[in-house]
Structure formats: C-alpha cells, structure tokens
C-alpha positions in Angstrom: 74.4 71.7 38.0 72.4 69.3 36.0 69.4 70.8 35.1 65.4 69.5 35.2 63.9 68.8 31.9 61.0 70.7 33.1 62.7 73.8 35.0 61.1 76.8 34.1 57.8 75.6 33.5 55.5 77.2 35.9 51.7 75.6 36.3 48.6 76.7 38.1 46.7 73.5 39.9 43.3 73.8 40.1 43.1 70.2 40.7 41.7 67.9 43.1 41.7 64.3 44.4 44.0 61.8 42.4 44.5 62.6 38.5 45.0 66.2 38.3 47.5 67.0 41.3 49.1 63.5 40.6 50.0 64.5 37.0 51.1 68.4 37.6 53.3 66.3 41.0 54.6 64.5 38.6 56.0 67.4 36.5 56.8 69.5 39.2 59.4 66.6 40.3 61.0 67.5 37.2 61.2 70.7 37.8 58.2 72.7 36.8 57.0 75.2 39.3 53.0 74.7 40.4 51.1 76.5 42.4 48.2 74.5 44.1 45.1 76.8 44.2 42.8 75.7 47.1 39.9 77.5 49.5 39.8 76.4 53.3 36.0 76.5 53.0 35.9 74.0 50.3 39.5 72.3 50.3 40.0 69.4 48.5 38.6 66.4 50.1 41.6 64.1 49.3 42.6 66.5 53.0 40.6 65.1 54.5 41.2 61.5 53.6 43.2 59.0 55.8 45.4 57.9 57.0 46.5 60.7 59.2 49.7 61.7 61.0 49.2 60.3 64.6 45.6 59.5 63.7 44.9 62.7 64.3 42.1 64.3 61.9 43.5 67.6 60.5 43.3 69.3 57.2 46.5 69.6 56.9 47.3 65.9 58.4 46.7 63.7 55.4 49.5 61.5 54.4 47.2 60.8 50.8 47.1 64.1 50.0 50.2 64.9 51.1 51.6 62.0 48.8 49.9 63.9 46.1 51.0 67.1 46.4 55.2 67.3 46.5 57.2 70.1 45.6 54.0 72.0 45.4 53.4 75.7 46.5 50.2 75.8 48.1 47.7 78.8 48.1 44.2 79.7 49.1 41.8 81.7 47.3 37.7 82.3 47.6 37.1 82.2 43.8 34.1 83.6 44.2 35.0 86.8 45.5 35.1 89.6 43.0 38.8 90.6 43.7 40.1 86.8 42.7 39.6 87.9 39.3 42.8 90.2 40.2 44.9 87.7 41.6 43.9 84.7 38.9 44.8 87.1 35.9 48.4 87.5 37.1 48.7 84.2 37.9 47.4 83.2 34.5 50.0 85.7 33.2 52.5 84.2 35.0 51.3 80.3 34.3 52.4 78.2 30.7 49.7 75.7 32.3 46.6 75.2 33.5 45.5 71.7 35.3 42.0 71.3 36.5 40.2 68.1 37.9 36.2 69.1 38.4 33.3 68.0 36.7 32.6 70.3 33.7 31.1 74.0 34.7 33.0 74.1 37.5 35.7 76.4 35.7 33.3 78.4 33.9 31.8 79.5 36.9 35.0 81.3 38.1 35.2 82.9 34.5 38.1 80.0 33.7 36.7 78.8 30.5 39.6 77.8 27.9 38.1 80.8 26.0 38.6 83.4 29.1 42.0 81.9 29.8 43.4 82.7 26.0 42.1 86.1 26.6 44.1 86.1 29.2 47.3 84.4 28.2 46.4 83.0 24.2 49.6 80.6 24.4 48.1 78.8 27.4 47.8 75.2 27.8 45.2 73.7 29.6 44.3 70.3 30.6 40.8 69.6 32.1 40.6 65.6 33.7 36.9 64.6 34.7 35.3 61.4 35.1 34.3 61.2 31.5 35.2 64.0 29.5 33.6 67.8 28.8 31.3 66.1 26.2 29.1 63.6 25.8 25.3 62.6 27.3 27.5 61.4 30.7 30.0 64.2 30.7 28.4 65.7 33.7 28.0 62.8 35.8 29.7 63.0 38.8 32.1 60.7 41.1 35.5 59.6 42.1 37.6 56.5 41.0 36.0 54.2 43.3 32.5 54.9 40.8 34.4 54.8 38.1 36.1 51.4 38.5 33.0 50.3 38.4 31.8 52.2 35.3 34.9 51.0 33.5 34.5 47.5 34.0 36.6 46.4 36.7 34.2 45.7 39.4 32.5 43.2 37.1 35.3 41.0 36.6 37.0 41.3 40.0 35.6 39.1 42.3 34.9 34.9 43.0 33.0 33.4 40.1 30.4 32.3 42.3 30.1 36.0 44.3 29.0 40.0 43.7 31.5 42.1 42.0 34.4 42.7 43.7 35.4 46.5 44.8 39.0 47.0 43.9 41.3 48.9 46.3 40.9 52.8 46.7 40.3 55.1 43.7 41.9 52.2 40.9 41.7 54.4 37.8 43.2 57.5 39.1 46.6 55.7 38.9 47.0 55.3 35.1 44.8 58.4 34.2 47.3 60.4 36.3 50.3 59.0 33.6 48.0 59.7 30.9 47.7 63.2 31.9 51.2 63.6 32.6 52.0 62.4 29.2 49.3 64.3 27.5 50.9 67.6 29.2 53.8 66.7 28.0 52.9 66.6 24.5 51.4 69.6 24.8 54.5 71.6 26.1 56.1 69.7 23.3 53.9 71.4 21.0 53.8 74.4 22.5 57.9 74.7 22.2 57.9 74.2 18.5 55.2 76.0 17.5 54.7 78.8 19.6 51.0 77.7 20.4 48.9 76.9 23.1 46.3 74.0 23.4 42.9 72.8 25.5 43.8 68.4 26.9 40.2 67.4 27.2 41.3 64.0 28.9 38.2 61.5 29.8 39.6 59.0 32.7 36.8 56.7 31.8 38.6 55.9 28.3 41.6 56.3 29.9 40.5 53.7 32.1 39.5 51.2 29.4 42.9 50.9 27.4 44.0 48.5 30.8 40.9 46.2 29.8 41.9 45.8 26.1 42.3 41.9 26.7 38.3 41.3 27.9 37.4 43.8 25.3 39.1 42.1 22.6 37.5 38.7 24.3 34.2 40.5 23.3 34.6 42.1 19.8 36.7 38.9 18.9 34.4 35.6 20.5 31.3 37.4 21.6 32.2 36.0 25.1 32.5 38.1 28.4 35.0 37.9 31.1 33.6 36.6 34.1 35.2 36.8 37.7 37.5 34.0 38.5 38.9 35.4 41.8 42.4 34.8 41.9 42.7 32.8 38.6 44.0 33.2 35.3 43.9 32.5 31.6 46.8 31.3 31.5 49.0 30.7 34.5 48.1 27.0 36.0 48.6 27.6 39.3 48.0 30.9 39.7 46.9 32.3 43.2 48.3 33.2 46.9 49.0 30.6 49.1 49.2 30.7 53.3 52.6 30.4 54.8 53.9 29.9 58.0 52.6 32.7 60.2 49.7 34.5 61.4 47.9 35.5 57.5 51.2 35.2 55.8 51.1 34.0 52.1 53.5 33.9 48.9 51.7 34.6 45.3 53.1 31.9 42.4 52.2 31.9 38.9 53.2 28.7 36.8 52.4 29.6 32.8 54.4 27.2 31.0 55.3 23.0 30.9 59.1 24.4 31.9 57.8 26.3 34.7 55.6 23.5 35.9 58.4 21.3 35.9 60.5 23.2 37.7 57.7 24.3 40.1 57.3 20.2 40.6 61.0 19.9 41.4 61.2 22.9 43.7 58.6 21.3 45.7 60.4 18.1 46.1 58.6 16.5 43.2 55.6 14.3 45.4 53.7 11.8 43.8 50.6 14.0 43.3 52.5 15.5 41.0 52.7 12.8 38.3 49.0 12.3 38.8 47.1 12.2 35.3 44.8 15.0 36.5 48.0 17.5 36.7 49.4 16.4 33.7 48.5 19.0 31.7 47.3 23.0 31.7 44.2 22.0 30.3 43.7 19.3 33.6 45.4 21.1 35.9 42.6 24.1 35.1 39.8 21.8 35.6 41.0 20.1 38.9 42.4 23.8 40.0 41.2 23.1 43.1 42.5 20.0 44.2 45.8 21.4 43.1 45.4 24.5 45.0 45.1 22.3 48.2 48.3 20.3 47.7 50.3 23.4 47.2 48.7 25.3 50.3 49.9 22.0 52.1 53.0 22.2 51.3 53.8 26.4 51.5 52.6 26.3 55.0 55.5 24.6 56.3 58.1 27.8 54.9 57.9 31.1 54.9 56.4 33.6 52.2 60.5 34.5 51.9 61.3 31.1 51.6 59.0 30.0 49.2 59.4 32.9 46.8 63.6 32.9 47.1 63.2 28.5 46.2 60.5 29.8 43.3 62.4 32.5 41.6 66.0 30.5 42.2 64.4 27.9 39.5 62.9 30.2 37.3 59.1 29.7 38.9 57.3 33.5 38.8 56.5 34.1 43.2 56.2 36.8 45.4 55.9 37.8 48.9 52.9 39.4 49.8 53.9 41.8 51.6 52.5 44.5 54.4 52.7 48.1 54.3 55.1 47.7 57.0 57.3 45.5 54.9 57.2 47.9 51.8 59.9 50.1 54.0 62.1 47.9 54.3 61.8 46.0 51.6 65.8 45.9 50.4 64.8 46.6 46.4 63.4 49.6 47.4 65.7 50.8 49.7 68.7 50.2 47.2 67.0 52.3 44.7 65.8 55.4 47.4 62.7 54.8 46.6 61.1 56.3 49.6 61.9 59.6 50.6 62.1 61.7 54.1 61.1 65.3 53.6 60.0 67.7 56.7 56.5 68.6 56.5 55.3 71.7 58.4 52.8 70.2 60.8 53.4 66.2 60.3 57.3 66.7 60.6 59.1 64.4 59.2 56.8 62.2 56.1 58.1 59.3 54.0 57.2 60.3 50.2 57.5 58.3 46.8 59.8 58.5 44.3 59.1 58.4 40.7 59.0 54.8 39.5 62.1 55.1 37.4 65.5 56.7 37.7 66.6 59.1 34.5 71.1 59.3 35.3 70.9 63.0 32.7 67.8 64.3 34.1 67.0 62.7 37.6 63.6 63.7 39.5 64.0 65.4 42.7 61.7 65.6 46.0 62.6 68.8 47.8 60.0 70.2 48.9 57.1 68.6 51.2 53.4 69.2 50.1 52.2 72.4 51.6 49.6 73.3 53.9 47.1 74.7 52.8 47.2 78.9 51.9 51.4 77.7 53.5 52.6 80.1 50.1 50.2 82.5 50.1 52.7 85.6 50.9 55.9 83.9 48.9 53.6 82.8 45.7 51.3 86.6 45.9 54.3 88.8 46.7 57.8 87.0 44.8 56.0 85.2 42.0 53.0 87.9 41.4 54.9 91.3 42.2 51.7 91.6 44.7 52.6 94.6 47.3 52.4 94.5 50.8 49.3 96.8 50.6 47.6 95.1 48.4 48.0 91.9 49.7 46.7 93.3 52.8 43.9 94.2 51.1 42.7 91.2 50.1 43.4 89.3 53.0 41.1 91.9 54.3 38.1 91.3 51.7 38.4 87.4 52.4 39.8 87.0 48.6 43.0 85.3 50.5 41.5 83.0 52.7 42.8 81.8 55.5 41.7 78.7 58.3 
C-alpha cells in the first residue's frame, strides 16, 4: 500500500472560514489526521454560508464549508468551560500541529498562547493565519477576504476605467493564503523532522496577498505610475476581453499578445477587410482604437458558439476560452478525464461532489475519503479512540456542557 507523505501527522484545527481549514484540508488529503475543533453556539460562520443542500438553511448544510473541510474529524467543544482545559491538554498531547485562523487574542483567551502550548507539548508547531499578522499597529483589525481584497489592492484596480472599484468574487485572498499556509506547514514539519524542534508560523494574508500584485507594485517603485482599472483589458494582449456568442449570455474569452497571434487570429476569422485597416495594424493602434476593434470581433463571434470559437482559436495557436457556467464545470471533459471532482457521502447532504487537489502526484497521490463532518459528528470516536477518554468521563463532560452538542 502506497503510503501518504503526510500519514501519521495528526493536527488540531482551530480554524475558521477559508485560510486555516483550507491549508490543514489540504494536508489532511495527504494523509495527516485533523481534528476540527468547533462550538455549536459559535460555529464557524463559513456553516452558515451558501449555497446549501436543497436550499435548505442548516448548519450542517453548507456545500462551502463542506468543500473546506474533507477528510476532517469534526468535534465540539465550549472553550470556555473550565473542564476543556482537560480535554485540549490531551489533544495537544496527542497533536504535532496546531492551525488557528482568529484575529490575535482570541487563543490567549482559552489559555492557547504559543507559550501555554510548548508547556504543554514543547515540540509543537503552530501556525496562526489572521488578516494581517499578530504584530503590527493593524494586527488586530478585523475582517474576512472580501475586506481584505480591498486592503490589498485588488478592488482598486478591478473595475471599468471610467467606474468605482470593482468587488472581486467571494473571499479572493483566501485562495493563495491557503497554499501559503500549506507550504509554510510544510516547512515547518520539515524542520521539525530534522531537528527535533517545534516552531510558531505567524503568517499575515495581507502580505500574502500582495506577492500576486508584484507587477503594479513594481509599476510603482519602478515609473512612479499606478495601475488604474481597465476592465477587461490588458498590458499587453490586443484584443483582450470576452466576447457574446450565440446564445442567451454566452461568450468566449481571447487574448491576442503577439504580431503571430494577430495574424493568425485575422486568418481564423476569415481575414475581412477591417482587418488590414491602418488603425489595426499595429498593438500600439489596435490599443488606441480598442474599441472599434472590440465591436468587429463581437460581430463576428456572435454567429458561433463559445465552443466553436475557442476550438477555431486554439486549433491556430490564438489563446480562447469558453466561459463557462457552474453547470458546465461538471462536465467539462478535462476535468472529468483527470477525476477532478469527487462523490463522497455526507451524513446529512448525502451524496456531495468535492475537489480534488489541483495536481496529480503518481508516488504519493492525494486521497478524498472522508466527507467533511458535521459538526461535534467525532466527538465519541476522536474523545474515546484518539484521547483514551472513558466512557465515564466522557459522560461527564457531556454533562457539564464542555462537549457540546446542537
């Protein structure tokens, strides 16, 4: 049996929304063991986030958070009770890792300090993801990565030249920080297998945010000039937009960066005569008289199909694209051929598409097994297999409210 390169690696989550549970996920489909620490009386709000299974609002009925949280145990815990102190020192005990996603304090609070976890455990790892980092005149400032696309940068140049910043789609900068903090964890375990030693990942998704904007910050620090909104435009692809297609809001995406390209773009099109028109001729006039050549393209990619156009585009070499539904993402055929998406039975949404990691490893493969849990789902397995808790003393704490349940 081939094994995981991250089997035997066990993590406690205390993570919430996008970064935190998206980076231990992303171990845990390599074959760490985590344990999602939650409270029904303050769960993580990514549960209660659409879309839902059936439209029906649950806590346990969240496709996003479920898309989140794969091959996770899940538990439930009122921190603030005095007997969690119990339960978190065995699970500490038990744990090489510690994730956590709140705003600084928050762990302190629930005597989880980097400090009272080496007491603990000294060889512990720990990675703490905030919006911008456990230091600093802004470190407490609070938000998700809807603020913080907008703090970063992105809002400003996203957008029509000629309108208000743009708000990109859903929480943007959770999806790189969540690879940062993956990698970062990585590093750490790393570390922690040569040396013997533990370490505190005091990762800032604001900076994280900022190495995907090193072209407009070089455009600063380099010309003293800012990037300004240009909608779907670029710096250097002449076209470069989406164009409508035949169909009710169907459209195709081309980008054309080079003379070659343009040339062939020219032929696939059937070469009309505004194409040899002086104002086209170059990238330099076909920038200025962008819109005029945005109209004669539109004119002609309504008469095919988005499939058409892009399979006539790519077959000469021409960068296009399909822009495709939600609907058309399951059964797009890439995707399929590469199992991209992936059935796993949840316990109240049944049946839930999941997916994959974006890259296939043939020594060391990723594997979804497990759906993600409901919440407290784990409690006895997780208390009584993993923490050597006895039925008594579970039933104890159950009783005191430390085990919370809905």
């Amino acid at each position: 049996m081939i094994k995981q390169p991250f089997e035997g690696v066990n993590i406690v989550d205390f993570g919430w929304i996008g970064v935190g549970p998206l980076a231990s996920e992303f171990l845990a489909n390599m074959g760490a063991t985590v344990v999602r620490v939650e409270s029904p009386s303050r769960p993580d709000p990514m549960r209660m986030a659409p879309p839902f299974k059936d439209g029906e609002m649950g806590i346990n009925r969240s496709g996003f958070y479920a898309q989140n949280n794969a091959n996770k145990y899940g538990v439930s815990l009122d921190l603030y009770k005095p007997n969690a102190k119990v339960i978190l020192k065995r699970l500490i005990n038990w744990a090489d890792v510690v994730t956590s996603g709140f705003s600084p304090g928050a762990m302190e609070k629930w005597g989880l300090s980097y400090n009272e976890l080496r007491a603990i455990k000294e060889d512990i790892v720990v990675m703490a993801t905030c919006m911008q980092g456990q230091t600093g005149p802004h470190s407490k400032y609070r938000g998700f990565g809807n603020t913080l696309a907008a703090v970063s940068g992105f809002y400003y140049i996203t957008g029509w030249p000629d309108g208000n910043p743009g708000e990109l789609f859903g929480a943007y900068t959770d999806i790189p920080n969540s690879f940062y903090t993956a990698v970062s964890l990585m590093a750490a375990l790393d570390y922690h297998r040569r040396t013997g030693e533990g370490q505190y990942i005091d990762q800032s998704q604001f900076e994280g945010s900022l190495q995907l904007l090193a072209p407009e910050i070089l455009y600063w620090t380099a010309n003293g000039r800012i990037t300004e909104r240009r909608g779907n435009r670029d710096s250097i692809a002449v076209p470069h937009g989406t164009f409508p297609c035949q169909g009710t809001d169907r459209w195709v995406a081309i980008a054309v960066s080079t003379d070659e390209e343009w040339r062939a773009f020219c032929e696939v099109i059937g070469a009309p005569p505004w194409t040899k028109d002086a104002n086209f001729s170059t990238p330099e006039l076909r920038r200025i008289n962008e819109d005029a050549l945005e109209e004669r393209i539109s004119e002609w990619t309504r008469n095919y199909t988005p499939q058409e156009v892009m399979d006539k585009m790519q077959e000469k070499g021409v960068a296009a694209g399909v822009v495709q539904t939600a609907e058309e993402l399951f059964s797009d055929p890439q995707l399929q051929a590469r199992g991209h998406f992936v059935p796993l039975e949840h316990t109240e949404m049944g049946e839930h598409m999941y997916q994959s990691a974006p890259f296939l490893l043939n020594k060391t493969p990723n594997a979804f097994n497990r759906a993600a849990p409901c919440i407290g789902e784990h409690n006895e397995y997780v208390f009584k297999e993993l923490l050597g808790f006895s039925n008594d003393e579970l039933a104890d704490l159950i009783a005191d409210g430390t085990i919370e349940y809905e």
